[in-house]
VEXVOSE-683610 format. One record per residue (C-alpha): residue in one letter; y, z, x. Coordinates in Angstrom, 1 decimal, m for minus. Example, Ala and Ser with C-alpha at 12.3 -4.5 7.8 and 13.67 -1.06 7.14 Angstrom:
! residues 2
 residuo     c2     c3     c1
       A   m4.5    7.8   12.3
       S   m1.1    7.1   13.7
END
This chain:
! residues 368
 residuo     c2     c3     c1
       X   m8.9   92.6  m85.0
       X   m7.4   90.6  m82.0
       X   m9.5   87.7  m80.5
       X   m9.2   87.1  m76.9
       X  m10.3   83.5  m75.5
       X  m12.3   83.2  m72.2
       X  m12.6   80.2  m69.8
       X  m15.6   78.6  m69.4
       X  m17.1   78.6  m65.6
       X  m17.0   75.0  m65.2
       X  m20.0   73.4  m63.3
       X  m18.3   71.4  m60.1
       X  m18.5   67.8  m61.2
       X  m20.0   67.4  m57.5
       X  m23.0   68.8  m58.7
       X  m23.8   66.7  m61.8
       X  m25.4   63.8  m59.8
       X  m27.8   66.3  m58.1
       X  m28.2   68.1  m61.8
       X  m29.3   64.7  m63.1
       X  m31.8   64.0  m60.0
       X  m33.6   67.2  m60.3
       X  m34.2   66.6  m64.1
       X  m35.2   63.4  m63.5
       X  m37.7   64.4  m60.8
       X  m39.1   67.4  m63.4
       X  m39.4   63.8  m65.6
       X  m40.8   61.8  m63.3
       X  m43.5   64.3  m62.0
       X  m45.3   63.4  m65.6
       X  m46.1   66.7  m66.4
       X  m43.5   66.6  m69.7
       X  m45.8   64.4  m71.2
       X  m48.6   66.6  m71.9
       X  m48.9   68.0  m75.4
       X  m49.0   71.8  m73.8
       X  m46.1   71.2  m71.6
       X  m44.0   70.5  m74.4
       X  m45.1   73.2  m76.7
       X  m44.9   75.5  m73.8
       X  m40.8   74.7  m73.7
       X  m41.0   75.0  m77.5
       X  m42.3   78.5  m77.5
       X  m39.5   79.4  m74.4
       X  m37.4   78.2  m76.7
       X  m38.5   80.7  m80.1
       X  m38.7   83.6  m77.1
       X  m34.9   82.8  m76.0
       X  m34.1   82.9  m79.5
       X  m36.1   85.9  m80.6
       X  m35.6   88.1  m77.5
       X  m31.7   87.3  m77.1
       X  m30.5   87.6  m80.6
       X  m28.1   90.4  m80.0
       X  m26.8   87.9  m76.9
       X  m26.1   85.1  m78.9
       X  m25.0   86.6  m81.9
       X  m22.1   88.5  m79.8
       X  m21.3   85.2  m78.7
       X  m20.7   83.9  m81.6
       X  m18.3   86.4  m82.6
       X  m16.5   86.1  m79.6
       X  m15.7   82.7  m80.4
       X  m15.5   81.7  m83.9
       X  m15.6   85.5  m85.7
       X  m19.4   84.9  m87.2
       X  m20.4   87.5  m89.1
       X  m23.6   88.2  m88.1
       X  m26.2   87.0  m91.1
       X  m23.9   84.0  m91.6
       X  m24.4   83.4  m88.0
       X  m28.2   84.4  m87.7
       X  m28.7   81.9  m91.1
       X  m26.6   78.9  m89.7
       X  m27.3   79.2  m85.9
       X  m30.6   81.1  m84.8
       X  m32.6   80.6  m88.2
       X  m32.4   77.1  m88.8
       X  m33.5   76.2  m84.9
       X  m36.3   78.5  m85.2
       X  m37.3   76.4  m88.6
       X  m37.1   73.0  m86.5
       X  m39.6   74.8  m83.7
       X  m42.1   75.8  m86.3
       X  m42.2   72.3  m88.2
       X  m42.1   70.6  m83.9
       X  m45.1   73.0  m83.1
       X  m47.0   72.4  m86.4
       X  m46.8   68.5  m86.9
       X  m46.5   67.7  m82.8
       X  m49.8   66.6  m82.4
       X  m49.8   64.3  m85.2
       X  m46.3   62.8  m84.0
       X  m48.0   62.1  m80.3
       X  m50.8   60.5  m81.5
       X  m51.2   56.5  m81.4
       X  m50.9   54.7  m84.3
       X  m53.3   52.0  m85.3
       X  m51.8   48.7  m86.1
       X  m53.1   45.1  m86.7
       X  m53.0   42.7  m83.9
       X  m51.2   39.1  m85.0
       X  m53.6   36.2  m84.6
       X  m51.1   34.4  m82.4
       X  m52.2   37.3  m79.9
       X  m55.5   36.7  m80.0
       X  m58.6   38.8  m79.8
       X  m57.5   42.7  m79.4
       X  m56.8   45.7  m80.7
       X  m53.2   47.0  m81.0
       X  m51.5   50.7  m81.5
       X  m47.9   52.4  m81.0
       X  m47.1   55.0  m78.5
       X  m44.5   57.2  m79.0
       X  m43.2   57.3  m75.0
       X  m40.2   60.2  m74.2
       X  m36.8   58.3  m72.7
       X  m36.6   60.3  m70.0
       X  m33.3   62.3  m68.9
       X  m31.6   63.2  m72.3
       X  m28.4   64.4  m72.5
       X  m27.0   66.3  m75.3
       X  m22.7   67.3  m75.5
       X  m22.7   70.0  m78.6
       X  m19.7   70.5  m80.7
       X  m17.7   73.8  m80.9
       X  m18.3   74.6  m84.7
       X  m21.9   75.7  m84.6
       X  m22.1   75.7  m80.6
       X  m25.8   77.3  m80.6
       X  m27.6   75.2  m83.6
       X  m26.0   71.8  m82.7
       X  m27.0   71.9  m79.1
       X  m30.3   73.4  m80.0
       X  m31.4   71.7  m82.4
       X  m31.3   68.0  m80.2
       X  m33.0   70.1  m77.7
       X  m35.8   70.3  m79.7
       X  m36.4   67.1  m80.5
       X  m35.7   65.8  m77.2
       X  m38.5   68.6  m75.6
       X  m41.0   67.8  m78.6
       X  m40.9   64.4  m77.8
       X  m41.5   65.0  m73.8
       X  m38.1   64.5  m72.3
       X  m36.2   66.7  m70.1
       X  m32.8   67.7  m71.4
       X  m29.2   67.9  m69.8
       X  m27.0   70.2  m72.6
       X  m23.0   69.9  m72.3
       X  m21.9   72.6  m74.3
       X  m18.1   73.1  m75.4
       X  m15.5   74.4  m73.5
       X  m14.0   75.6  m76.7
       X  m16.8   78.0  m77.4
       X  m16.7   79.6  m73.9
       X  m18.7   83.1  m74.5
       X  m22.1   80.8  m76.1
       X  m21.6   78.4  m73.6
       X  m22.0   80.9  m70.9
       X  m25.1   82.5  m72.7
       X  m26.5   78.9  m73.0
       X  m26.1   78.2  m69.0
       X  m27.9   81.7  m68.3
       X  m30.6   82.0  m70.6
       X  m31.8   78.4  m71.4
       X  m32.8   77.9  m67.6
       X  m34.6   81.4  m67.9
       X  m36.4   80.5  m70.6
       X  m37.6   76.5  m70.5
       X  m38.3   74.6  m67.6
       X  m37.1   70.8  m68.5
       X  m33.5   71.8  m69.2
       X  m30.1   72.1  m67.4
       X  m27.0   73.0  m68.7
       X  m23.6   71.7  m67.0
       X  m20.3   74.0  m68.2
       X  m16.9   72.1  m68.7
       X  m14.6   70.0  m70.5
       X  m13.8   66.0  m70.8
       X  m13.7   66.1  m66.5
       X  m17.8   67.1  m67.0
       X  m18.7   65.2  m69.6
       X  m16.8   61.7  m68.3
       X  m18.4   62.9  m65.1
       X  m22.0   63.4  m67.0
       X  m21.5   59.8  m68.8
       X  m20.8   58.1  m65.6
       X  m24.2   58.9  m64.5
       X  m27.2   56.9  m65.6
       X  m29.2   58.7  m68.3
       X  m31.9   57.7  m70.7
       X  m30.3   58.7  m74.3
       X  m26.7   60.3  m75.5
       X  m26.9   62.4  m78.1
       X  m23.1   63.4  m79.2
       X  m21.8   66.0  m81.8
       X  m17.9   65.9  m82.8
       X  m15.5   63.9  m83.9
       X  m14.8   60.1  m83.7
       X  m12.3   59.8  m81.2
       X  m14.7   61.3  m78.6
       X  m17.5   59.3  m80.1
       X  m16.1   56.0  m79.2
       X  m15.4   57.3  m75.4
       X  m19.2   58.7  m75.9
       X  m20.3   55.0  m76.8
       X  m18.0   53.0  m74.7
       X  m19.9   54.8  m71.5
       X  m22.7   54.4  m72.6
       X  m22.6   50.4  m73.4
       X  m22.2   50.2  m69.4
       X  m25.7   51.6  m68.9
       X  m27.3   50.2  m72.1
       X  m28.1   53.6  m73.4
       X  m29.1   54.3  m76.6
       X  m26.7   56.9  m78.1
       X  m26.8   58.9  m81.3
       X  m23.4   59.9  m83.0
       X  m23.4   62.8  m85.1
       X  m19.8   62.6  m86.6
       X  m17.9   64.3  m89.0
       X  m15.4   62.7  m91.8
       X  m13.7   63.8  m95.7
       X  m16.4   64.8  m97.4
       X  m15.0   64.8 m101.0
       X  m16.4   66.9 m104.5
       X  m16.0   65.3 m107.7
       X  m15.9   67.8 m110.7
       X  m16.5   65.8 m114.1
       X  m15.0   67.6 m117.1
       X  m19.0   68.3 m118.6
       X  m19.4   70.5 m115.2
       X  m20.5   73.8 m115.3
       X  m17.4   75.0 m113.9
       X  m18.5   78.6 m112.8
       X  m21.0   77.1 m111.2
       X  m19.2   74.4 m109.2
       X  m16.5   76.9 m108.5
       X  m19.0   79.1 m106.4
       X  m20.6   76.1 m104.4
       X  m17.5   74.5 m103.6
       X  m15.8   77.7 m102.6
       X  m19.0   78.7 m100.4
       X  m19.3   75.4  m99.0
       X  m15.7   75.4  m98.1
       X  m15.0   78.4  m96.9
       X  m18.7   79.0  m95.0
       X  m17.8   79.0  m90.9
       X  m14.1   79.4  m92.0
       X  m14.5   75.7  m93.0
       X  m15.3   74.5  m89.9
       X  m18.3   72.2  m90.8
       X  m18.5   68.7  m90.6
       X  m20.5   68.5  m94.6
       X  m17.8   71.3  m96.4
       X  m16.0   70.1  m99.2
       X  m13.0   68.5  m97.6
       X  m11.4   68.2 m101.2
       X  m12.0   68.2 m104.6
       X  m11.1   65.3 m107.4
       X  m11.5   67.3 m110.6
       X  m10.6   65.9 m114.4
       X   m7.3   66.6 m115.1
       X   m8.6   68.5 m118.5
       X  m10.6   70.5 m116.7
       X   m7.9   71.0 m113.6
       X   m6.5   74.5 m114.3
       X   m9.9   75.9 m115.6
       X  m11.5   74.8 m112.3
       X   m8.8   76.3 m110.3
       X   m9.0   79.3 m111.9
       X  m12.4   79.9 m111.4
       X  m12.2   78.8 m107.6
       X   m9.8   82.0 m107.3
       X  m11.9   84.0 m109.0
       X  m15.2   83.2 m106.4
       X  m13.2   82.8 m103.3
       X  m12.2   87.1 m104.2
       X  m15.6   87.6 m105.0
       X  m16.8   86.3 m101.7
       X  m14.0   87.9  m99.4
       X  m12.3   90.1 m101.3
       X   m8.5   90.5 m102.2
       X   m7.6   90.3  m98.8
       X   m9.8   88.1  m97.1
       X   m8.5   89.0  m93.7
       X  m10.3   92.6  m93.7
       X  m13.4   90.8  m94.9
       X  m16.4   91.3  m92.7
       X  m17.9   88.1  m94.2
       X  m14.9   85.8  m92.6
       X  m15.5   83.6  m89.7
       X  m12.4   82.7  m87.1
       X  m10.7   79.7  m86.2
       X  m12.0   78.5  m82.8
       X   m8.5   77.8  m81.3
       X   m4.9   78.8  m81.5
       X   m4.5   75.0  m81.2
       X   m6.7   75.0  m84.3
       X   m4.5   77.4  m85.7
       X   m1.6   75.2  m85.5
       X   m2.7   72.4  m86.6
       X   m4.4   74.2  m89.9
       X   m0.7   75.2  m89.9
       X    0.7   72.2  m90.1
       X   m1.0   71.2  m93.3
       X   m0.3   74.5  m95.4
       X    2.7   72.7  m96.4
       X    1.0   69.6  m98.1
       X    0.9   71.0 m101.6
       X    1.8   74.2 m103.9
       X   m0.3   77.3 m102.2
       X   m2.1   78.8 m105.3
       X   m3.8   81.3 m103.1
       X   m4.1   82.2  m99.6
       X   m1.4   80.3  m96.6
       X   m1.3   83.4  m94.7
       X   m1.9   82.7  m90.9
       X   m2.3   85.1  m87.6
       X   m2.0   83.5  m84.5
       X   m3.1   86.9  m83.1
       X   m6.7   86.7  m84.9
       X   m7.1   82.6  m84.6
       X   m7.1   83.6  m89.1
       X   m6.0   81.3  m91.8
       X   m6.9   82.4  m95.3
       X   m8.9   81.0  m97.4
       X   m6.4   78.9  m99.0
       X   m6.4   76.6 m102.2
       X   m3.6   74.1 m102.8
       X   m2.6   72.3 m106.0
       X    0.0   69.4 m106.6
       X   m1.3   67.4 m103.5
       X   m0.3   63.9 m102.5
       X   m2.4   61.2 m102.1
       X   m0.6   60.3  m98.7
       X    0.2   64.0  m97.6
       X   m0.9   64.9  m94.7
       X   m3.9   67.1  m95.5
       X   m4.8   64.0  m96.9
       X   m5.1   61.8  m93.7
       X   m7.6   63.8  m91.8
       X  m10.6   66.1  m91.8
       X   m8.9   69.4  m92.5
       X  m12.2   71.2  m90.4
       X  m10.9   74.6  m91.9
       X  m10.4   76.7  m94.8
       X   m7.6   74.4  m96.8
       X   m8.7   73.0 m100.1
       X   m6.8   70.4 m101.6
       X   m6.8   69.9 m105.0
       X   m6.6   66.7 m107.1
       X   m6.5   65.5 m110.6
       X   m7.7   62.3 m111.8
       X   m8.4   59.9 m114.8
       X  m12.0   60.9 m115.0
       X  m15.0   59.6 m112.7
       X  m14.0   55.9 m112.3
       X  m10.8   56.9 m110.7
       X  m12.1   59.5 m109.0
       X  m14.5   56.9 m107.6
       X  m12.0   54.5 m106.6
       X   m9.9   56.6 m105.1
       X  m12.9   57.4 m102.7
       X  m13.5   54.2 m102.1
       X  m10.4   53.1 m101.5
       X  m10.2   55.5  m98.2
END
Protein backbone atom coordinates (compact mmCIF):
# COMPACT_ATOMS: atom_id res chain seq x y z
CA UNK A 1 0.00 0.00 0.00
CA UNK A 2 1.91 3.17 -1.26
CA UNK A 3 0.74 6.57 0.21
CA UNK A 4 1.06 9.54 -1.99
CA UNK A 5 1.03 13.15 -0.37
CA UNK A 6 -0.92 16.05 -2.00
CA UNK A 7 -0.46 19.88 -1.60
CA UNK A 8 -2.79 21.81 -0.05
CA UNK A 9 -4.40 24.75 -2.36
CA UNK A 10 -3.24 27.49 -0.29
CA UNK A 11 -5.65 30.49 0.18
CA UNK A 12 -3.57 33.78 -1.10
CA UNK A 13 -2.59 35.46 2.08
CA UNK A 14 -4.12 38.67 0.09
CA UNK A 15 -7.38 37.37 0.76
CA UNK A 16 -7.33 36.73 4.55
CA UNK A 17 -8.03 40.48 5.47
CA UNK A 18 -11.19 40.39 3.15
CA UNK A 19 -11.94 36.62 4.65
CA UNK A 20 -11.91 38.28 8.16
CA UNK A 21 -14.16 41.41 7.05
CA UNK A 22 -16.85 39.28 5.60
CA UNK A 23 -17.10 37.10 8.80
CA UNK A 24 -17.08 39.93 10.74
CA UNK A 25 -19.85 41.63 8.74
CA UNK A 26 -21.97 38.02 8.99
CA UNK A 27 -21.11 38.94 13.03
CA UNK A 28 -21.93 42.14 13.05
CA UNK A 29 -25.27 41.88 11.17
CA UNK A 30 -26.58 40.31 14.74
CA UNK A 31 -28.36 37.62 13.33
CA UNK A 32 -25.66 34.89 15.05
CA UNK A 33 -27.15 35.79 18.11
CA UNK A 34 -30.41 34.23 17.80
CA UNK A 35 -30.94 30.85 19.47
CA UNK A 36 -32.36 29.39 15.82
CA UNK A 37 -29.43 30.91 13.92
CA UNK A 38 -27.16 28.98 15.89
CA UNK A 39 -28.88 25.73 15.95
CA UNK A 40 -29.48 26.16 12.36
CA UNK A 41 -25.39 26.01 11.84
CA UNK A 42 -25.49 23.19 14.29
CA UNK A 43 -27.77 21.09 12.30
CA UNK A 44 -25.51 22.07 8.81
CA UNK A 45 -23.14 20.89 10.70
CA UNK A 46 -24.77 17.01 11.74
CA UNK A 47 -25.90 17.14 7.76
CA UNK A 48 -22.10 17.82 6.57
CA UNK A 49 -21.21 15.10 8.74
CA UNK A 50 -24.06 12.63 8.01
CA UNK A 51 -24.34 13.24 4.26
CA UNK A 52 -20.37 13.33 3.57
CA UNK A 53 -19.20 10.49 5.54
CA UNK A 54 -17.82 8.55 2.63
CA UNK A 55 -15.98 12.13 1.81
CA UNK A 56 -14.35 12.55 4.89
CA UNK A 57 -13.58 9.18 5.70
CA UNK A 58 -11.53 8.82 2.27
CA UNK A 59 -9.81 11.74 3.50
CA UNK A 60 -8.72 10.43 6.24
CA UNK A 61 -7.17 7.59 4.68
CA UNK A 62 -5.50 9.55 2.36
CA UNK A 63 -3.62 11.21 4.94
CA UNK A 64 -2.95 9.34 8.09
CA UNK A 65 -4.16 5.51 6.82
CA UNK A 66 -7.54 5.54 9.21
CA UNK A 67 -9.17 2.67 9.11
CA UNK A 68 -12.47 3.46 8.65
CA UNK A 69 -14.42 2.63 12.20
CA UNK A 70 -11.33 3.94 14.01
CA UNK A 71 -11.72 6.99 12.03
CA UNK A 72 -15.70 7.18 12.10
CA UNK A 73 -15.31 6.60 16.30
CA UNK A 74 -12.41 9.19 16.74
CA UNK A 75 -13.30 11.86 14.02
CA UNK A 76 -17.15 12.00 12.83
CA UNK A 77 -18.73 10.23 16.12
CA UNK A 78 -17.45 12.16 18.75
CA UNK A 79 -18.43 15.74 16.84
CA UNK A 80 -21.76 14.45 16.27
CA UNK A 81 -21.94 13.66 20.28
CA UNK A 82 -20.76 17.46 20.99
CA UNK A 83 -23.86 18.69 18.48
CA UNK A 84 -26.40 16.64 20.28
CA UNK A 85 -25.31 17.59 23.94
CA UNK A 86 -24.94 21.80 22.04
CA UNK A 87 -28.51 21.28 20.63
CA UNK A 88 -30.04 19.77 23.81
CA UNK A 89 -28.59 21.96 26.68
CA UNK A 90 -28.31 25.41 24.21
CA UNK A 91 -31.12 27.04 25.47
CA UNK A 92 -30.25 26.66 29.03
CA UNK A 93 -26.53 27.85 28.28
CA UNK A 94 -28.06 31.25 26.63
CA UNK A 95 -30.19 32.00 29.22
CA UNK A 96 -29.37 34.88 31.89
CA UNK A 97 -28.41 34.02 35.05
CA UNK A 98 -29.88 35.58 38.13
CA UNK A 99 -27.38 37.02 40.57
CA UNK A 100 -27.46 39.23 43.67
CA UNK A 101 -26.75 42.88 43.31
CA UNK A 102 -23.93 44.22 45.99
CA UNK A 103 -25.34 46.90 48.23
CA UNK A 104 -22.51 49.20 47.32
CA UNK A 105 -24.54 49.22 43.83
CA UNK A 106 -27.54 50.20 45.14
CA UNK A 107 -31.11 49.44 44.42
CA UNK A 108 -31.29 46.81 41.23
CA UNK A 109 -31.48 43.78 39.94
CA UNK A 110 -28.46 42.05 38.40
CA UNK A 111 -27.96 38.78 35.90
CA UNK A 112 -25.04 37.34 33.51
CA UNK A 113 -25.15 37.26 29.85
CA UNK A 114 -23.36 34.87 28.07
CA UNK A 115 -22.32 37.39 24.83
CA UNK A 116 -20.35 35.42 21.65
CA UNK A 117 -16.60 37.16 21.01
CA UNK A 118 -17.21 37.67 17.71
CA UNK A 119 -14.66 36.51 14.78
CA UNK A 120 -13.17 33.18 16.15
CA UNK A 121 -10.55 31.59 14.78
CA UNK A 122 -9.68 28.04 15.13
CA UNK A 123 -5.84 26.45 13.57
CA UNK A 124 -6.48 22.40 13.91
CA UNK A 125 -3.75 20.04 14.29
CA UNK A 126 -2.79 17.28 11.72
CA UNK A 127 -3.45 14.20 14.03
CA UNK A 128 -7.17 14.16 14.09
CA UNK A 129 -7.60 17.05 11.34
CA UNK A 130 -11.53 16.59 11.26
CA UNK A 131 -12.51 16.17 15.16
CA UNK A 132 -10.06 18.87 16.43
CA UNK A 133 -11.13 21.56 14.01
CA UNK A 134 -14.67 20.56 14.49
CA UNK A 135 -15.13 20.23 17.60
CA UNK A 136 -14.01 24.27 18.48
CA UNK A 137 -16.34 24.91 15.71
CA UNK A 138 -19.00 23.78 17.71
CA UNK A 139 -18.59 25.57 20.61
CA UNK A 140 -17.64 28.61 18.92
CA UNK A 141 -21.23 28.38 16.64
CA UNK A 142 -23.21 27.32 19.84
CA UNK A 143 -22.19 30.18 21.55
CA UNK A 144 -23.06 32.67 18.43
CA UNK A 145 -19.73 33.50 16.90
CA UNK A 146 -18.77 33.13 13.45
CA UNK A 147 -15.70 30.95 12.90
CA UNK A 148 -12.44 31.28 10.67
CA UNK A 149 -10.93 27.38 10.60
CA UNK A 150 -7.08 26.99 9.61
CA UNK A 151 -6.75 23.56 9.01
CA UNK A 152 -3.26 21.71 8.49
CA UNK A 153 -1.22 21.67 5.62
CA UNK A 154 0.00 18.36 6.63
CA UNK A 155 -3.38 16.74 6.29
CA UNK A 156 -3.92 18.13 2.69
CA UNK A 157 -6.93 15.62 1.32
CA UNK A 158 -9.35 16.72 4.75
CA UNK A 159 -8.30 20.06 4.47
CA UNK A 160 -9.49 20.37 1.02
CA UNK A 161 -12.86 18.48 2.03
CA UNK A 162 -13.10 21.02 4.94
CA UNK A 163 -12.69 24.28 2.47
CA UNK A 164 -15.51 22.68 0.17
CA UNK A 165 -18.05 21.31 2.22
CA UNK A 166 -18.08 23.45 5.47
CA UNK A 167 -19.00 26.71 3.38
CA UNK A 168 -21.79 24.43 1.66
CA UNK A 169 -23.11 23.49 4.65
CA UNK A 170 -23.01 26.49 7.50
CA UNK A 171 -23.25 29.92 6.94
CA UNK A 172 -20.93 31.68 9.83
CA UNK A 173 -17.74 29.84 8.76
CA UNK A 174 -14.68 30.27 6.45
CA UNK A 175 -11.91 28.19 6.03
CA UNK A 176 -8.38 29.68 4.82
CA UNK A 177 -5.88 26.65 3.28
CA UNK A 178 -2.10 26.97 4.09
CA UNK A 179 0.82 26.67 6.22
CA UNK A 180 2.82 29.03 8.88
CA UNK A 181 2.66 32.06 5.77
CA UNK A 182 -1.55 31.74 6.42
CA UNK A 183 -1.64 31.31 9.73
CA UNK A 184 1.16 34.26 10.71
CA UNK A 185 -0.88 36.09 8.04
CA UNK A 186 -4.33 35.04 9.97
CA UNK A 187 -2.70 36.14 13.47
CA UNK A 188 -1.64 39.42 12.22
CA UNK A 189 -5.24 40.24 11.74
CA UNK A 190 -7.35 41.39 14.62
CA UNK A 191 -9.73 38.58 15.77
CA UNK A 192 -11.92 38.08 18.76
CA UNK A 193 -10.48 34.57 20.23
CA UNK A 194 -7.54 31.95 19.15
CA UNK A 195 -8.25 28.68 19.66
CA UNK A 196 -4.85 26.55 18.80
CA UNK A 197 -4.24 22.71 18.61
CA UNK A 198 -0.54 21.36 18.40
CA UNK A 199 2.50 21.50 19.93
CA UNK A 200 4.24 24.10 22.14
CA UNK A 201 6.65 25.61 19.93
CA UNK A 202 3.71 26.92 17.70
CA UNK A 203 1.76 27.64 20.79
CA UNK A 204 4.09 30.30 22.05
CA UNK A 205 4.14 32.00 18.24
CA UNK A 206 0.18 31.45 18.64
CA UNK A 207 0.23 33.53 22.05
CA UNK A 208 2.98 35.93 21.30
CA UNK A 209 0.48 37.29 18.29
CA UNK A 210 -2.01 37.33 20.02
CA UNK A 211 -0.69 39.43 23.22
CA UNK A 212 -0.38 42.34 20.53
CA UNK A 213 -4.18 42.43 20.06
CA UNK A 214 -5.19 41.38 23.70
CA UNK A 215 -6.89 38.28 22.45
CA UNK A 216 -7.92 35.77 24.53
CA UNK A 217 -6.40 32.45 23.21
CA UNK A 218 -6.93 28.83 24.14
CA UNK A 219 -3.90 26.35 23.87
CA UNK A 220 -4.73 22.85 23.46
CA UNK A 221 -1.17 21.29 23.77
CA UNK A 222 0.30 18.01 23.85
CA UNK A 223 3.23 16.68 26.25
CA UNK A 224 4.70 12.87 27.80
CA UNK A 225 1.92 11.50 29.08
CA UNK A 226 3.42 8.71 31.28
CA UNK A 227 1.62 5.01 32.63
CA UNK A 228 2.66 3.79 35.83
CA UNK A 229 2.07 -0.04 36.28
CA UNK A 230 2.31 -1.04 40.17
CA UNK A 231 3.35 -4.63 40.70
CA UNK A 232 -0.66 -5.40 42.27
CA UNK A 233 -1.81 -4.40 38.52
CA UNK A 234 -3.92 -6.61 36.68
CA UNK A 235 -1.35 -7.03 34.13
CA UNK A 236 -3.56 -8.46 31.22
CA UNK A 237 -5.54 -5.83 31.74
CA UNK A 238 -3.09 -2.90 31.67
CA UNK A 239 -1.38 -4.63 28.87
CA UNK A 240 -4.46 -4.15 26.52
CA UNK A 241 -5.16 -0.40 27.54
CA UNK A 242 -1.81 0.64 27.22
CA UNK A 243 -1.17 -1.09 24.00
CA UNK A 244 -4.67 0.36 22.54
CA UNK A 245 -3.97 3.65 23.78
CA UNK A 246 -0.59 3.62 22.27
CA UNK A 247 -0.88 2.27 19.27
CA UNK A 248 -4.64 3.95 18.49
CA UNK A 249 -4.06 6.67 15.34
CA UNK A 250 -0.57 4.97 14.99
CA UNK A 251 0.22 6.89 18.23
CA UNK A 252 -0.33 9.97 17.00
CA UNK A 253 -2.39 11.48 19.99
CA UNK A 254 -1.58 14.04 22.20
CA UNK A 255 -3.21 11.71 25.58
CA UNK A 256 -1.45 8.02 24.39
CA UNK A 257 0.76 6.56 26.69
CA UNK A 258 4.02 8.24 25.89
CA UNK A 259 5.84 5.56 28.24
CA UNK A 260 5.37 3.27 30.78
CA UNK A 261 7.28 3.09 34.47
CA UNK A 262 6.44 -0.43 35.48
CA UNK A 263 7.90 -2.33 38.87
CA UNK A 264 10.89 -3.97 38.09
CA UNK A 265 9.17 -7.37 39.50
CA UNK A 266 6.62 -7.12 37.38
CA UNK A 267 8.85 -5.76 34.19
CA UNK A 268 9.16 -8.95 32.08
CA UNK A 269 5.52 -10.21 32.89
CA UNK A 270 4.24 -6.75 31.70
CA UNK A 271 6.24 -6.82 28.59
CA UNK A 272 5.24 -10.03 27.79
CA UNK A 273 1.76 -9.46 27.82
CA UNK A 274 2.13 -6.01 25.86
CA UNK A 275 3.46 -8.43 22.93
CA UNK A 276 0.94 -10.60 23.31
CA UNK A 277 -2.08 -7.63 22.85
CA UNK A 278 -0.23 -5.58 20.41
CA UNK A 279 -0.57 -9.25 17.98
CA UNK A 280 -3.94 -9.56 18.99
CA UNK A 281 -4.79 -6.11 17.85
CA UNK A 282 -2.71 -6.11 14.54
CA UNK A 283 -1.65 -9.24 13.91
CA UNK A 284 1.83 -10.87 13.31
CA UNK A 285 2.63 -8.49 10.88
CA UNK A 286 1.11 -5.38 11.71
CA UNK A 287 1.95 -3.77 8.36
CA UNK A 288 -0.94 -5.96 6.45
CA UNK A 289 -3.28 -4.99 9.28
CA UNK A 290 -6.35 -3.25 8.09
CA UNK A 291 -6.79 -1.86 11.63
CA UNK A 292 -3.26 0.37 11.31
CA UNK A 293 -3.28 3.92 10.90
CA UNK A 294 -0.20 5.86 8.87
CA UNK A 295 2.32 8.17 9.81
CA UNK A 296 1.30 11.70 8.49
CA UNK A 297 4.76 12.60 7.06
CA UNK A 298 7.87 11.11 5.64
CA UNK A 299 9.44 13.81 7.93
CA UNK A 300 7.43 12.05 10.68
CA UNK A 301 8.90 9.00 9.54
CA UNK A 302 12.29 10.12 10.12
CA UNK A 303 12.11 11.44 13.00
CA UNK A 304 10.15 8.18 14.55
CA UNK A 305 13.36 6.82 13.01
CA UNK A 306 15.63 8.48 14.76
CA UNK A 307 14.42 7.25 18.11
CA UNK A 308 14.20 3.37 17.19
CA UNK A 309 17.64 3.29 18.35
CA UNK A 310 17.04 4.53 22.03
CA UNK A 311 16.65 1.13 23.60
CA UNK A 312 16.62 -2.85 22.82
CA UNK A 313 13.65 -3.42 20.10
CA UNK A 314 11.63 -6.24 21.77
CA UNK A 315 9.15 -6.15 18.94
CA UNK A 316 8.38 -4.21 15.98
CA UNK A 317 11.44 -1.31 14.45
CA UNK A 318 10.53 -2.05 11.07
CA UNK A 319 9.96 1.24 8.91
CA UNK A 320 8.68 2.02 5.20
CA UNK A 321 9.36 5.22 4.00
CA UNK A 322 7.15 4.15 0.95
CA UNK A 323 3.89 3.67 3.23
CA UNK A 324 4.78 6.73 5.86
CA UNK A 325 4.64 2.88 8.44
CA UNK A 326 6.51 2.32 11.61
CA UNK A 327 5.51 -0.76 13.54
CA UNK A 328 4.14 -0.92 16.41
CA UNK A 329 7.21 -1.14 18.31
CA UNK A 330 8.06 -1.80 22.16
CA UNK A 331 11.52 -1.00 23.51
CA UNK A 332 13.15 -2.20 26.72
CA UNK A 333 16.55 -1.12 28.41
CA UNK A 334 15.76 2.65 27.87
CA UNK A 335 17.77 5.47 29.27
CA UNK A 336 16.56 8.07 31.29
CA UNK A 337 18.38 10.74 29.12
CA UNK A 338 17.98 8.80 25.59
CA UNK A 339 16.56 10.48 23.22
CA UNK A 340 13.01 8.93 23.10
CA UNK A 341 13.17 10.23 26.39
CA UNK A 342 13.38 14.09 25.64
CA UNK A 343 10.36 14.53 23.55
CA UNK A 344 6.77 13.51 22.81
CA UNK A 345 7.44 10.49 20.71
CA UNK A 346 3.64 11.33 18.86
CA UNK A 347 3.95 7.68 17.33
CA UNK A 348 3.87 4.16 17.79
CA UNK A 349 7.38 3.75 20.04
CA UNK A 350 6.88 2.54 23.55
CA UNK A 351 9.54 2.98 25.88
CA UNK A 352 9.82 0.90 28.62
CA UNK A 353 11.14 1.51 32.20
CA UNK A 354 11.77 -0.13 35.39
CA UNK A 355 11.64 1.37 38.72
CA UNK A 356 11.84 0.98 42.58
CA UNK A 357 8.07 0.86 42.97
CA UNK A 358 5.51 3.96 42.96
CA UNK A 359 7.57 6.56 44.94
CA UNK A 360 10.26 6.45 42.26
CA UNK A 361 8.15 6.07 39.70
CA UNK A 362 6.60 9.31 41.02
CA UNK A 363 9.69 11.14 41.29
CA UNK A 364 10.97 10.39 38.34
CA UNK A 365 7.76 12.10 36.86
CA UNK A 366 8.07 14.85 38.65
CA UNK A 367 11.41 15.43 38.19
CA UNK A 368 10.67 16.14 34.27
Amino acid sequence: MTRTMVDVAATPCTEIGSTVEGMRAVFASGRTRSLAWRTDQLDGLAAMLVAEEPRLLGALADDLGKPPVEAYLSEVAIVLGDIGLARQQLAEWVAPEAVPTPPTVGAGRSEIRHEPYGVALVIGPWNYPLQLVLLPVVGALAAGNVVIVKPSELAPATSAALAELLPRYVEGVAVVQGGAEQTTALLEEHLDYVFYTGGGHVGRVVMEAAARHLTPVTLELGGKSPVIVDRSANLDVAAHRIAWGKFFNAGQTCIAPDYVLVDRAVEAELIERLVAATAQFYGGDPRTSADLARIVHPRHVERLRALLGSGEVVIGGVVDDDERYVAPTILRNVGADSPVMHEEIFGPILPVLAVDGIDDAVAFVNAR
